[in-house]
Structure formats: structure tokens, C-alpha cells
N, C-alpha and C positions, 0 to 999 in steps of 0.2 A: 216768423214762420206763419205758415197761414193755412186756411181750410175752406172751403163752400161757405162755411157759420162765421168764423171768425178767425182770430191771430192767436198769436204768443206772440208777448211784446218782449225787449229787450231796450237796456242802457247798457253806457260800456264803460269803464274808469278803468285807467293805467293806474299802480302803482305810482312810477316813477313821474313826476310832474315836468319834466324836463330832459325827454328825449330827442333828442336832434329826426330820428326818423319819424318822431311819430308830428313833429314841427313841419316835417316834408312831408306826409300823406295827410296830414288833417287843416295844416293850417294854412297850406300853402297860397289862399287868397286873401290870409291874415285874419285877424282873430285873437283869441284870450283864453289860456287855461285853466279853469274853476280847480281849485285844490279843496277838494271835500273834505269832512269830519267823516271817517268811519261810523263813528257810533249815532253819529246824525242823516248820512244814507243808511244808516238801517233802519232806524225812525221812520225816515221818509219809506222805505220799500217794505216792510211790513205792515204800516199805516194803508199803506194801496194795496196789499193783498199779495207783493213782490216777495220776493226771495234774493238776498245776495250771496254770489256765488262768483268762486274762484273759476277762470277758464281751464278747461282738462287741454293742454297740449300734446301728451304723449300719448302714439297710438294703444300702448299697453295699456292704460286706463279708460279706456275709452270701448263700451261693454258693446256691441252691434247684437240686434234681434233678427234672429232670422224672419221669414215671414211665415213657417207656421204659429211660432211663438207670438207672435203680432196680433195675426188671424184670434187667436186663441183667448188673450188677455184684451183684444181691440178697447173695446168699453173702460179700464180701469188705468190702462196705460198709455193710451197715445201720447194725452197730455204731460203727464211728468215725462214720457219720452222725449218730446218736441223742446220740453223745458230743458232735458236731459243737452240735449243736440245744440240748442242755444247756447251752451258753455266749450263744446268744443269748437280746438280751432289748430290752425295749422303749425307744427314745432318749428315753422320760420317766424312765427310773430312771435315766441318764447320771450324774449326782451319788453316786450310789454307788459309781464307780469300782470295782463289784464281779470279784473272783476265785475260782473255784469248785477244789475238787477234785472231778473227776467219774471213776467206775468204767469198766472195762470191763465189757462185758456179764457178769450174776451171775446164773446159774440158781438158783433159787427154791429151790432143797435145799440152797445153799451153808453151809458150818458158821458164816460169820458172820451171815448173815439172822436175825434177828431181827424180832420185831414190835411198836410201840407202842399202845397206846392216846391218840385225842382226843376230843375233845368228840363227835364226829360219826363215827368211822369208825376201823376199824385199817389202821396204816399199815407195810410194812417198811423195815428200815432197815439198814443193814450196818455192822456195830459194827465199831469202827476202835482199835488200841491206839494210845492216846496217848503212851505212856511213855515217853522218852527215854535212862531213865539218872539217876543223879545230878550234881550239879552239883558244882562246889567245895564247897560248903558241907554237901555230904551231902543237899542236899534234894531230892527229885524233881522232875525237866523233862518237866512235859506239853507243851512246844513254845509254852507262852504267857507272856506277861511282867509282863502288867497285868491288871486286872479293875476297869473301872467302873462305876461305881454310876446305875443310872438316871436322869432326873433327877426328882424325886421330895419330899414333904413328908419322907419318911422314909429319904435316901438317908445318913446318917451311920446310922442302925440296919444298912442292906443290907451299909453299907464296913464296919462293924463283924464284921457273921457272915461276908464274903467273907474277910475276914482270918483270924478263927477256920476258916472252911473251909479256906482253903490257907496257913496254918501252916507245912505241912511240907513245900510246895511252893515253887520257884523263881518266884514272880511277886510281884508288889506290888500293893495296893488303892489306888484314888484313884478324884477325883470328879471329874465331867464337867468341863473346862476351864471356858471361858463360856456355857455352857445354862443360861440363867434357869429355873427350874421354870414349867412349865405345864401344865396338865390337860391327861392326854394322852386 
């Protein structure tokens, strides 16, 4: 979400690591699933001043301000409101059992804003360290544990270079559980 000053930032994590639909809307030009530690994205989102939080699906929980209310509180609440709003989302993505880290409000000059390039547009984005330390074994903990492999004609190439990618990391490669391949 955004303002003249600055954003509200958001991440998103599913529950479930191994949705067939969420393989069709996210992965579909291939790619790898980061299987997070809980207790290590909290780390990570309190460390940056984040919050994690459960998405509100149901419109009954989902609290709307009018706008004398708005008018009235402006100064104290936008921001936890816009945080607020960051967690809702539509009861058709219900199956995503999705959880977001979302910012507090980040003015536009902030030293982690950064900018991305897509297809269509630049987008900011607020760089987040991962790093946790090392593990027993001396390897680095970005806070995730697994990486899976799309599901794909070509998902033993993907678990192959995800293994050579984190080598030297605390997580493990594997392939989607029961996801038959299909064109995504």
C-alpha cells in the first residue's frame, strides 16, 4: 500500500507448501518453494520492525471505517489500518491458508527501499536480511528449511541447481510430494 511519503510493505507465505493452484498462479514460468521455520520468519519480521500475521478471509471479520471515523482518528490509525487491510483478502483464496509479514509505514527515503524491475513497471520493495547465523553444522540459516521444485518436465534439473545454490545453506531440496506435472 502506498501514500505521497511512503508504503506499507508486505511478504506472503502459504501454509501449505505444495498447492497445485498456487504452482499455477506463482510458478507458472518455473521456479522453487522456500519452506520457512515459523519461529525463524518471526525472527526475521520483528528483527525489521515487521509483524506476522494470519490473512482475515471472512468478510465478518473484517472491521471497515467509515470516513468520519478515519477523518477523526487520521494521525494514529491510517497506518495500523493500511497494516490492517494488508491482511485481508478474498474467501476464494481461503486454501492458501496465507500469512504475511507486513511493515510499518516506510517513508520513501528509507535506507532499505529499494527498487525492482518487471515486465510492466518499477516496483519498491524493502530489502529484508535474512541471515540468521550459523547452524550446528557451520552453514548459514536464512530462516528456511526446504526448497521445492516446481512441478515441471524439468523439476530434477531445478532440485539439482537448488542444491548447488544452497550448498552452504541449512535447508534441503525435494520434489513436490503428489503434484502430477501438468502445464501450467
Amino acid at each position: 500500500m502506498s501514500s505521497s511519503r511512503g508504503y506499507v510493505y508486505t511478504a506472503s507465505f502459504a501454509e501449505d507448501d505444495d498447492l497445485l493452484s498456487q504452482w499455477r498462479g506463482y510458478g507458472a514460468g518455473g521456479g522453487v518453494c522456500l519452506g520457512f521455520v515459523v519461529s525463524d520468519l518471526q525472527r526475521v519480521a520483528e528483527r525489521a520492525g515487521f509483524r506476522l500475521v494470519k490473512c482475515i478471509y471472512e468478510q465478518s471479520q473484517k472491521t471497515p471505517l467509515d470516513d468520519e471515523r478515519v477523518e477523526e482518528f487520521a494521525n494514529q490509525i491510517v497506518t495500523r489500518y493500511q497494516q490492517l487491510a494488508c491482511a485481508f483478502k478474498d474467501p476464494s483464496f481461503r486454501e492458501e491458508c496465507e500469512w504475511r509479514i507486513i511493515s510499518k509505514f516506510v517513508p520513501r527515503d528509507h535506507q532499505s527501499v529499494r527498487v525492482r524491475g518487471t515486465a510492466t513497471m518499477l516496483v519498491p520493495y524493502f530489502e529484508v536480511d535474512l541471515d540468521l547465523g550459523n547452524d550446528s553444522e557451520g552453514r548459514t540459516n536464512l530462516g528456511f528449511e526446504t526448497v521445492i521444485a516446481v512441478p515441471s518436465l524439468q523439476k530434477e534439473r531445478i532440485l539439482q541447481a537448488a542444491s548447488i545454490a544452497t550448498r552452504h545453506l541449512s535447508v534441503e531440496a525435494s520434489r513436490p510430494s503428489d503434484i502430477p506435472y501438468r502445464s501450467l
